[in-house]
Every structure is written in structure tokens, then in C-alpha cells.
C-alpha positions as CSV (number, residue, x, y, z in Angstrom):
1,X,232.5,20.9,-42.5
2,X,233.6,20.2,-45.9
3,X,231.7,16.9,-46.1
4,X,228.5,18.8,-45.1
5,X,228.7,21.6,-47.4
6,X,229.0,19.1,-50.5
7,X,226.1,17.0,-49.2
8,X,223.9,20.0,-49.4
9,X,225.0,20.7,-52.5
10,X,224.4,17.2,-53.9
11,X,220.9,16.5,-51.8
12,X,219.7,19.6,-52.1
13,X,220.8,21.7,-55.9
14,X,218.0,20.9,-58.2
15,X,215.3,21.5,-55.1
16,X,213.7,24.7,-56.0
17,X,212.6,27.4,-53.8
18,X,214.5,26.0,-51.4
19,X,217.5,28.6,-50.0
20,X,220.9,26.1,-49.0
21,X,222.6,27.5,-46.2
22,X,226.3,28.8,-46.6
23,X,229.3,26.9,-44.4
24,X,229.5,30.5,-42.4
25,X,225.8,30.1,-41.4
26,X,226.1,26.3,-40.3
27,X,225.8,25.9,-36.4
28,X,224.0,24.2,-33.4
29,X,222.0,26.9,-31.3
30,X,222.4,26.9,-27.9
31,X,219.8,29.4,-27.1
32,X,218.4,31.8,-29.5
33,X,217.7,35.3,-27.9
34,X,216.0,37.5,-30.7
35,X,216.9,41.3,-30.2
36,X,218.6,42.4,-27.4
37,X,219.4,45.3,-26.0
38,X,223.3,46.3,-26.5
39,X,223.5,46.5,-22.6
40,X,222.7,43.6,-22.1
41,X,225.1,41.8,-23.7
42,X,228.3,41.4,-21.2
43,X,225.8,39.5,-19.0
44,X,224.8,37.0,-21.8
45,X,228.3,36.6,-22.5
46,X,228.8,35.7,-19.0
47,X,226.5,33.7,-18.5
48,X,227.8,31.2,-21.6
49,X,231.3,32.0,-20.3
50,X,230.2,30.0,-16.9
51,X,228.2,27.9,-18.5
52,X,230.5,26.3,-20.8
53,X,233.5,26.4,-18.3
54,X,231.7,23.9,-16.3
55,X,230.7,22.0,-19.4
56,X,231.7,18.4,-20.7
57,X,232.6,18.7,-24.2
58,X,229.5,17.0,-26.3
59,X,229.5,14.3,-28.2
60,X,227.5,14.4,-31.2
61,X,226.1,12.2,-34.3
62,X,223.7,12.3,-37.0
63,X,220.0,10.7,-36.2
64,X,218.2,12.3,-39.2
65,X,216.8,15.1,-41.3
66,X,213.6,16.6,-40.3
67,X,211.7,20.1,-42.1
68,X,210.0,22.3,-39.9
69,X,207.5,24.8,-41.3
70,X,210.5,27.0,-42.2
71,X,213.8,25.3,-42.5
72,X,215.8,21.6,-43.4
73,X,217.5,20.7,-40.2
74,X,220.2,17.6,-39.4
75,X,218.8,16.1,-36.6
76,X,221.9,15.0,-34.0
77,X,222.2,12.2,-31.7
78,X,223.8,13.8,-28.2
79,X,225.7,11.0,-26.6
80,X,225.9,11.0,-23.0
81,X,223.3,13.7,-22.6
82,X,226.4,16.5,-22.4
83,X,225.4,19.1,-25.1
84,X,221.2,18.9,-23.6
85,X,222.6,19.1,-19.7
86,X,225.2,22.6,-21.7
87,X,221.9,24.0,-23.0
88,X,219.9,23.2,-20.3
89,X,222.5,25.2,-17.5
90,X,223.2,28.2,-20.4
91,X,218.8,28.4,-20.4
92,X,218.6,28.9,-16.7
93,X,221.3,31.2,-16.4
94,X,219.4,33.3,-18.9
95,X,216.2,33.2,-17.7
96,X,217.4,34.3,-14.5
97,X,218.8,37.0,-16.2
98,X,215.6,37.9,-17.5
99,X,216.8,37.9,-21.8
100,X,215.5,34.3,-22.3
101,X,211.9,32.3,-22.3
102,X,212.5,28.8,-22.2
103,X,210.6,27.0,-25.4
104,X,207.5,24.4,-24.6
105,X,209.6,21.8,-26.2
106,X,212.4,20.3,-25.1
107,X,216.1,21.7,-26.7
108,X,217.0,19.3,-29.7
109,X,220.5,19.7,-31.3
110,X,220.4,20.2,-35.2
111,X,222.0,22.0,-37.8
112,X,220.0,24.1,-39.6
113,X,221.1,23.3,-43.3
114,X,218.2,24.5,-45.4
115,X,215.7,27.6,-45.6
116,X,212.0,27.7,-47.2
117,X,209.0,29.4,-47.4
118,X,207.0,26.4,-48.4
119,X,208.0,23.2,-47.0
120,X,209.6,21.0,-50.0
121,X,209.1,17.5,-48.3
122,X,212.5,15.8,-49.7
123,X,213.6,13.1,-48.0
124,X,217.5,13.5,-48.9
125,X,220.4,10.4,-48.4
126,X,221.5,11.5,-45.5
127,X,225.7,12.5,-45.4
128,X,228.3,10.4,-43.8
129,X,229.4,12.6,-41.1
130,X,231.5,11.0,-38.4
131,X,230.7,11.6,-34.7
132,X,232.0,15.2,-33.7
133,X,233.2,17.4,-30.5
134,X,232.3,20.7,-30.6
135,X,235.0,22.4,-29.2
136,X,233.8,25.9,-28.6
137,X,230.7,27.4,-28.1
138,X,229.9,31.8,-29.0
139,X,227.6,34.7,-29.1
140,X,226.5,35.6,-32.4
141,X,225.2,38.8,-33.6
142,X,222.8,38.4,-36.4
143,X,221.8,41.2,-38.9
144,X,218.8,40.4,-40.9
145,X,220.2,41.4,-44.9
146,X,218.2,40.8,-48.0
147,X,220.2,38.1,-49.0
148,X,219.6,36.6,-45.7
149,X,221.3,36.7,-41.6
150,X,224.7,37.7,-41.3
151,X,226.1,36.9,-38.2
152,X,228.9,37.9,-36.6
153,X,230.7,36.5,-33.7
154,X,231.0,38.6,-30.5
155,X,232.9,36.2,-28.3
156,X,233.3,32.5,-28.6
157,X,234.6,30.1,-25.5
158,X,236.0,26.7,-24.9
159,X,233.6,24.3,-23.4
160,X,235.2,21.3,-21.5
161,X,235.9,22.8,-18.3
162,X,234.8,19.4,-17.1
């Protein structure tokens, strides 16, 4: 994580307009849910309790960086297909439960590492980050704040049940 955090800051500090993203707000979304309803929320967490029990841990690498409209993302190579074929069985669990629409495109894994309002178009070195595991997978609650999200984690689980 180290190594990420001082990329951004060398790629991205004279950018302007550009918001980095802190180490705390650094993660690959599974599914994102918008706002739910507090009841509904043991069911979520059992659905990615299930879900990552019968997971093989992914294996992960950098393929690029991409902007969307909105943010600066690390694009990730997933090895083995295991963190697509995690989201994929998380997505279907929620949408039978009814809190999730499944996006037109297909899931990609990234890191979001950069926030904008007008898209900057830099083309940074991209870091050295070795291949990675992700060992755990959570629920986040995220509070919109002036300054930005802040999440907080509800419950986080091991993945590799496989």
C-alpha cells in the first residue's frame, strides 16, 4: 500500500483540480449498493459471508490506468479469472435478494486512485506494484462528508474458502 500511496503522490501532485485519494479510501469494489435500507443489511452481509467462503483467493496485477468521466482508476489484471468468478457469485446473490442491479458492463477490477470533476487526461508512469492476494473482502458504510466519503467497515471476511 505504501508503494501506491507515494506513486500518487509523485504522478499525480502538481495535477490540479484533481482530488488524490487517501490510503483509507483505496479498494477494489466488489459490488457497489448505493443506500440501503438499515434492515437490510445482515442479508448483504450474508450474502458476501457465502460468497467469499466459497471463493479462491484472487490473484491480481497491474494492466493500466484508465479515467472515467469522474475518477483515475488502476486498471488490474485478474489472473485465473478468480476475483471476476467472486464478483460475479457475490452479484447474483444480491440480485436475488433484491438490493443490487447488475451493471450493462462487465465487472472490471480497479482501484480507484483519483477523483475529478473535469477529466485531466494524464497519462501517469504507471507504479511498480507486484502481483497481490487480497486476503479479505468487507461491507463498507460510506457517509458522503464535504471533504469527501468516509467509509467505515461493518464486517470484513476471509475469502479462500476454496
Amino acid at each position: 500500500m505504501r508503494e501506491l500511496v507515494e506513486w500518487q503522490r509523485h504522478a499525480f501532485g502538481d495535477a490540479r483540480d484533481v482530488r488524490v485519494l487517501s490510503a483509507e479510501h483505496l479498494h477494489i469494489t466488489l459490488a457497489f449498493l448505493g443506500h440501503r435500507p438499515v434492515g437490510e443489511v445482515e442479508s448483504i452481509l450474508d450474502a458476501l459471508r457465502e460468497a467469499a467462503a466459497g471463493a479462491e483467493r484472487p490473484l491480481l496485477s497491474l494492466r493500466r490506468y484508465r479515467e472515467t468521466r469522474s475518477v483515475g482508476m488502476l486498471a488490474l489484471d485478474d489472473e485465473g479469472g478468480r476475483a471476476g468468478l467472486l464478483a460475479r457469485d457475490l452479484h447474483t446473490r444480491l440480485e436475488a435478494l433484491g438490493v443490487y442491479e447488475p451493471e450493462r458492463r462487465e465487472w472490471l477490477p480497479h482501484v480507484t486512485v483519483l477523483r475529478f470533476k473535469v477529466r485531466p487526461r494524464l497519462r501517469p508512469q504507471l507504479p511498480d506494484l507486484e502481483r497481490f492476494s487480497p486476503s479479505d473482502a468487507a461491507v463498507y458504510l460510506s457517509r458522503l462528508r464535504p471533504g469527501g466519503a468516509q467509509y467505515e467497515v461493518l464486517e470484513s471476511v476471509v475469502l479462500g474458502g476454496r
